[in-house]
C-alpha positions in Angstrom: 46.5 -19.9 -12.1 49.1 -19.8 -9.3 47.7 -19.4 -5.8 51.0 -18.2 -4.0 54.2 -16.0 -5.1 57.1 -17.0 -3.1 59.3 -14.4 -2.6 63.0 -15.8 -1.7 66.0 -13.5 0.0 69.2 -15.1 -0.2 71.8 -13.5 2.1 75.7 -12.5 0.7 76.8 -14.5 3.8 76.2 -17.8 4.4 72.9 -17.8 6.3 69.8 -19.3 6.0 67.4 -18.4 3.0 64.2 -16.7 3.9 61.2 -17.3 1.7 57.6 -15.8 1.9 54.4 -16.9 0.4 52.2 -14.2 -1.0 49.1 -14.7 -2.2 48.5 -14.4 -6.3 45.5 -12.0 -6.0 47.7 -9.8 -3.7 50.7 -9.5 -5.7 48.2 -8.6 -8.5 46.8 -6.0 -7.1 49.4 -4.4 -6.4 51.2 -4.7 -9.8 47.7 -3.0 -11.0 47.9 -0.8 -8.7 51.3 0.6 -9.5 50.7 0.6 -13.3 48.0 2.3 -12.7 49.5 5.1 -10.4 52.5 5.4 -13.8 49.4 5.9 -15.9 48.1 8.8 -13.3 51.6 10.3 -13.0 52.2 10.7 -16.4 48.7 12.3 -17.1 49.7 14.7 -14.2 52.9 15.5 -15.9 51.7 16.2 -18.7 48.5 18.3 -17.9 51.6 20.5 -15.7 53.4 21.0 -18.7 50.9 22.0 -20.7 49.7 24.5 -18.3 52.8 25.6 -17.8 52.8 26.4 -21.7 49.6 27.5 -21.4 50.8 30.1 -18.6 53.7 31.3 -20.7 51.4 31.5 -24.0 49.2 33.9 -21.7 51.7 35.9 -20.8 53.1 36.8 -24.0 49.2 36.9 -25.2 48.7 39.9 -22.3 52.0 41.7 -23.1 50.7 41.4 -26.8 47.2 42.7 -25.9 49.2 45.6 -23.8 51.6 46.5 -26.9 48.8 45.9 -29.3 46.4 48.6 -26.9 48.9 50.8 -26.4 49.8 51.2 -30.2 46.2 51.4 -31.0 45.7 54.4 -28.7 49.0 56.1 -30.6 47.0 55.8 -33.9 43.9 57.2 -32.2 45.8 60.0 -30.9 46.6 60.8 -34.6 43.2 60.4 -36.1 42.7 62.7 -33.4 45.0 65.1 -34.3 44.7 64.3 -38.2 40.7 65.6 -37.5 41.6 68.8 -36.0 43.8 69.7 -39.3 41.4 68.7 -41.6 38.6 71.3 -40.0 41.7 74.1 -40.4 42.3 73.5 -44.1 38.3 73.0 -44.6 37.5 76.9 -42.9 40.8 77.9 -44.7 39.3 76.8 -48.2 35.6 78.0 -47.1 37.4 81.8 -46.6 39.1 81.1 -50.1 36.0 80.4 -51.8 34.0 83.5 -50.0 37.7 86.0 -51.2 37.4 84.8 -54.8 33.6 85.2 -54.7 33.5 81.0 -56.0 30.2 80.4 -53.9 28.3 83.5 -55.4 28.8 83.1 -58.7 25.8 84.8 -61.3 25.1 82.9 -64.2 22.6 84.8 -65.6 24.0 86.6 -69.4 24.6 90.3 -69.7 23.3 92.1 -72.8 26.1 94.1 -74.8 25.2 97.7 -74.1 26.9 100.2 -71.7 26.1 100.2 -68.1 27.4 101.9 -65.0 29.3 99.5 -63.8 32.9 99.7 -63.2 34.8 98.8 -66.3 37.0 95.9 -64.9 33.0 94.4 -63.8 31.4 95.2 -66.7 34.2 93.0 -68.8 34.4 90.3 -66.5 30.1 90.4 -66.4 30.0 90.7 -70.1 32.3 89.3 -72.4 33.5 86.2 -70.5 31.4 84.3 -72.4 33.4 81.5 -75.1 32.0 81.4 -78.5 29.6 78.7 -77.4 28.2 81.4 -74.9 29.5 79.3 -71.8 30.0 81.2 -68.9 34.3 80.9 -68.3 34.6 83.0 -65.3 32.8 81.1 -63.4 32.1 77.1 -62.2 28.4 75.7 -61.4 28.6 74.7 -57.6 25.9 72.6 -56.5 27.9 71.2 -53.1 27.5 70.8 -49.5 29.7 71.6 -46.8 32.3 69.0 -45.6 30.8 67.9 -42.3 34.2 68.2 -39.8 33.1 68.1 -37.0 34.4 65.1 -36.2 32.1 63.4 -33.0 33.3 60.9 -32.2 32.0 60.5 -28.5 29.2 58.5 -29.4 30.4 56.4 -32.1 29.4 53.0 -30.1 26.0 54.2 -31.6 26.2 54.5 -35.3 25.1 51.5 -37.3 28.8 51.3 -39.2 30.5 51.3 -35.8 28.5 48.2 -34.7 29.5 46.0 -38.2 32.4 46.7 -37.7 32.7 45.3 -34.1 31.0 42.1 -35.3 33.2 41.5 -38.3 36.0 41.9 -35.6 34.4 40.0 -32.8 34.2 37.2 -35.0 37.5 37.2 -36.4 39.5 37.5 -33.2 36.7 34.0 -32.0 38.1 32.7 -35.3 41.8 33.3 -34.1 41.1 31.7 -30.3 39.7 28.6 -31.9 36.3 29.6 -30.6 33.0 28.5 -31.8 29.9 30.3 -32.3 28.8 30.6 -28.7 31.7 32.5 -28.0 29.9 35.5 -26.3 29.6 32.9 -23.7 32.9 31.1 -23.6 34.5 34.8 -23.8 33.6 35.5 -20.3 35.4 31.9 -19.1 39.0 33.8 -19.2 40.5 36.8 -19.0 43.1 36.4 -21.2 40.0 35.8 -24.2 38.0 38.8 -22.4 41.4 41.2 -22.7 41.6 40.1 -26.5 37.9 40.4 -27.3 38.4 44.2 -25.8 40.4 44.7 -28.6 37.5 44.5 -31.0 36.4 48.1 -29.6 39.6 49.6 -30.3 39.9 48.1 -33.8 36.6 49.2 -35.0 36.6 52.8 -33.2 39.9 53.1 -35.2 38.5 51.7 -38.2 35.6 53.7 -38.0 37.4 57.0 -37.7 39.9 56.5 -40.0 36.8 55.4 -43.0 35.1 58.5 -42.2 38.4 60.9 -42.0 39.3 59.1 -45.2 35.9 60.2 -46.8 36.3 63.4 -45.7 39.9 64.0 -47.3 38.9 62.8 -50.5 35.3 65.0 -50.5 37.9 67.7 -49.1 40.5 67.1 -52.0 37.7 67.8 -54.5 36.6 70.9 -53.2 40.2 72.0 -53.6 40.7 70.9 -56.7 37.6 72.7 -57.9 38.8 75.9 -56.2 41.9 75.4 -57.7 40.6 74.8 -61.4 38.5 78.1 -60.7 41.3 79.8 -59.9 43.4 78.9 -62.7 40.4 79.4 -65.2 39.9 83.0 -63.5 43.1 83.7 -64.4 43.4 82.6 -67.6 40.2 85.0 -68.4 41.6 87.6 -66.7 45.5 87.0 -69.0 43.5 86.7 -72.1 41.0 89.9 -71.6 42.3 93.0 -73.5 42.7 95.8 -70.7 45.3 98.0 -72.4 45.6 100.7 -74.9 47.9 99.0 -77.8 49.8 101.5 -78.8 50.7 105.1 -77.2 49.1 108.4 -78.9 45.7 110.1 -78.6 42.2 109.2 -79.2 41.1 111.0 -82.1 38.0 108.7 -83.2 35.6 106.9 -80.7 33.4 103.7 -81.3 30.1 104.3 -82.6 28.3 106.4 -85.5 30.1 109.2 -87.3 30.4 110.6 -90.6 32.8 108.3 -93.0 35.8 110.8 -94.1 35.8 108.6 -97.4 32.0 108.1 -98.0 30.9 111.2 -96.5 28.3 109.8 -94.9 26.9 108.4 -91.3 28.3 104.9 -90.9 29.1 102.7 -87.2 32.7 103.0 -86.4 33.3 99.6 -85.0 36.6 100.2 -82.7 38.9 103.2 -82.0 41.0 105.4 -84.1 44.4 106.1 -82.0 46.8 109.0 -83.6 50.5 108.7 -83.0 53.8 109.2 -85.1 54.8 106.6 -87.7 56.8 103.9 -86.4 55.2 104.1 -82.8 55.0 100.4 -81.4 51.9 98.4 -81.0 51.7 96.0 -78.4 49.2 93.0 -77.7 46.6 93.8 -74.9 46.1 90.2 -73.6 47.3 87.0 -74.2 46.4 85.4 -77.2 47.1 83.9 -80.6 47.8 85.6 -83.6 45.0 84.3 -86.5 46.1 86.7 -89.7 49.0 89.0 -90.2 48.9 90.8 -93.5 47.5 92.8 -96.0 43.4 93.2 -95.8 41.8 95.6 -98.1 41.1 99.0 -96.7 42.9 97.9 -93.3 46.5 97.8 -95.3 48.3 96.0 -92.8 46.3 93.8 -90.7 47.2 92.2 -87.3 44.0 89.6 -86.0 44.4 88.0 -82.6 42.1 85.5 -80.9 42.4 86.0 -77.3 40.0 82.6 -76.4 36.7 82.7 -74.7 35.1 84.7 -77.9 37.2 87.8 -77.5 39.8 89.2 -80.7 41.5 92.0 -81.4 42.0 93.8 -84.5 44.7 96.4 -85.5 45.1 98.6 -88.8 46.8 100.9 -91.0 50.6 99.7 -89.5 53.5 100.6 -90.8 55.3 97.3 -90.4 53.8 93.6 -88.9 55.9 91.8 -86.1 54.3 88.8 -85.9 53.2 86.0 -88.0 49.8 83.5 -88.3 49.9 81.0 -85.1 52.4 82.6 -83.2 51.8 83.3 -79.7 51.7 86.7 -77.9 51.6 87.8 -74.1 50.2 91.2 -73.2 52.7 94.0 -73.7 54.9 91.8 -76.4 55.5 94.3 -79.7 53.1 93.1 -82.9 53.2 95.9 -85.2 54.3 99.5 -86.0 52.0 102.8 -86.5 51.6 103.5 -90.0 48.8 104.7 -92.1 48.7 102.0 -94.7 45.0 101.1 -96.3 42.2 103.8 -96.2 44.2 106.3 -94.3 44.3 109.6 -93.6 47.5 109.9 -91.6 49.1 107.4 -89.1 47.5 106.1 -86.7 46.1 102.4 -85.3 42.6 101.2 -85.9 41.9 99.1 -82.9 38.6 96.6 -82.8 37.6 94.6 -80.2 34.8 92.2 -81.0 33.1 89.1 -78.6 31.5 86.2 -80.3 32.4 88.1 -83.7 30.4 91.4 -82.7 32.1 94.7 -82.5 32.2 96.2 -79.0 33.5 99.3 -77.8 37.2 98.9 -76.6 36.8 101.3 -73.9 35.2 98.6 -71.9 38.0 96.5 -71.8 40.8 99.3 -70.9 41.9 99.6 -67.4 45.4 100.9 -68.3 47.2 103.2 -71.2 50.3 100.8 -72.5 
């Protein structure tokens, strides 16, 4: 191995060369030295761009976090506000069901026999029943009331609140590249501390929105029920025979009297109206029309089943408007006064009967047609 490097300068003008002896280990160290100084620059440079990526990266990560905080506190404005309507429309459908009487419901049956309750009551009390002897009138309730109001000032607390900050903790460690100790390593920076703060907005809007979401749909039930009680009151209340069929005078009540043809005591199972021949008969309810014809003794014969064990019958007419299966709505025309069958003179024979036993009609009338 050379001792010396001679290191020659040769002039552009004709002088005299000048040469210099270096020694080998000299010149070696300083070619190490300089390779090694490249090597320490470029590691510099490269570390600077990095963090200079790194610095941007953080920046966009904080205006994220901002954005993402900002947005977060929108939506919890709105759960907010979302709560406060839900507790309206909950006290608005808790005055509903105390109006309609839904929470107070009796279930207990009602023997057929007079009493001195108003007649509208005593139908609704009595003959609501279908002709499997289910109350219609009224739905079994067994509920509680929808919990609204909403506390959410110690949520930090509840047991659901605190999985869902885990599951969320862990997921935004997953996203930093983090590993398991990152309880620890989240302290180290405060761009990983701002995103980790997230967690608690995430799972107090989580939280709020699960529990407003269970109370909507507990809600929704309660006013579907209402709803399905209202529409089943009134069905009752379209297919309950409250008016006098046809226009004229009472001249035979329900109940025991002396047959005019037998001559002797016998139950008279409905009413006997009196009117001129030809005078219309209307339905009293809403129903459906099972036989329209001739009957013996009854002549001409008009049957209606009005649902929930209640039918109407109507004799002696003059002329039938209506035929088997059609459908009728209270006040629509179904036959004419006559005096056809056992008759005396004209007039309409009018039976009501629930769960196929004769009951007085005057129970049912509120109105005259």
């Amino acid at each position: 191995m050379d001792k010396y490097f001679t290191l020659m300068i040769v002039p552009e003008k004709d002088k005299g060369v000048k040469s210099f002896k270096i020694p080998g280990i000299i010149f070696r160290s300083f070619a190490f030295i300089f390779v090694l100084i490249s090597i320490l620059v470029g590691i510099f440079l490269y570390d600077y761009v990095k963090i200079v990526q790194q610095i941007n990266e953080n920046k966009l990560l904080n205006l994220e976090n901002k954005q993402l905080r900002e947005q977060i506190q929108l939506f919890q404005n709105k759960i907010n506000s979302l709560a406060s309507d839900l507790e309206r429309i909950n006290t608005f459908e808790k005055k509903l069901r105390i109006i309609t009487g839904l929470d107070n419901q009796q279930k207990a049956a009602v023997p057929l026999k007079p009493t001195s309750k108003n007649k509208s009551d005593q139908m609704m009390d009595d003959y609501s029943k279908d002709s499997k002897g289910k109350d219609q009138t009224s739905i079994k309730h067994e509920h509680n009331d929808l919990n609204l109001e909403f506390n959410f000032k110690n949520i930090k607390n509840e047991p659901e609140y605190q999985k869902l900050k885990k599951l969320y903790d862990k997921k935004i460690a997953a996203n930093l590249g983090l590993t398991s100790d990152y309880k620890i390593t989240r302290q180290l920076n405060n761009v990983i501390q701002n995103s980790f703060e997230l967690s608690d907005s995430y799972s107090e809007f989580d939280f709020k929105y699960k529990k407003i979401k269970n109370e909507v749909s507990s809600l929704e039930n309660k006013v579907h029920e209402l709803d399905q009680y209202l529409l089943d009151k009134d069905s009752v209340l379209s297919s309950t025979p409250t008016i006098l069929p046809a226009v004229g005078w009472i001249t035979s009540y329900f109940g025991h009297r002396i047959s005019p043809y037998a001559g002797k005591l016998k139950m008279h199972e409905g009413l006997d109206v009196g009117a001129p021949y030809g005078t219309p008969i209307v339905a009293p309810a809403d129903g459906l029309v099972t036989y329209s014809g001739v009957k013996a003794g009854f002549g001409k014969f008009v049957q209606i089943d009005h649902g929930y064990g209640i039918e109407t019958l109507y004799a002696h007419s003059q002329k039938l408007h209506v035929k088997k299966g059609q459908k009728v709505q209270r006040g629509e025309r179904i036959a004419a006064v006559g005096s056809t069958g056992y008759s005396t003179g004209p007039h309409l024979h009018y039976e009501v009967r629930v769960n196929g036993i004769a009951v007085d009609p005057l129970y049912f009338i509120l109105e005259n047609n």
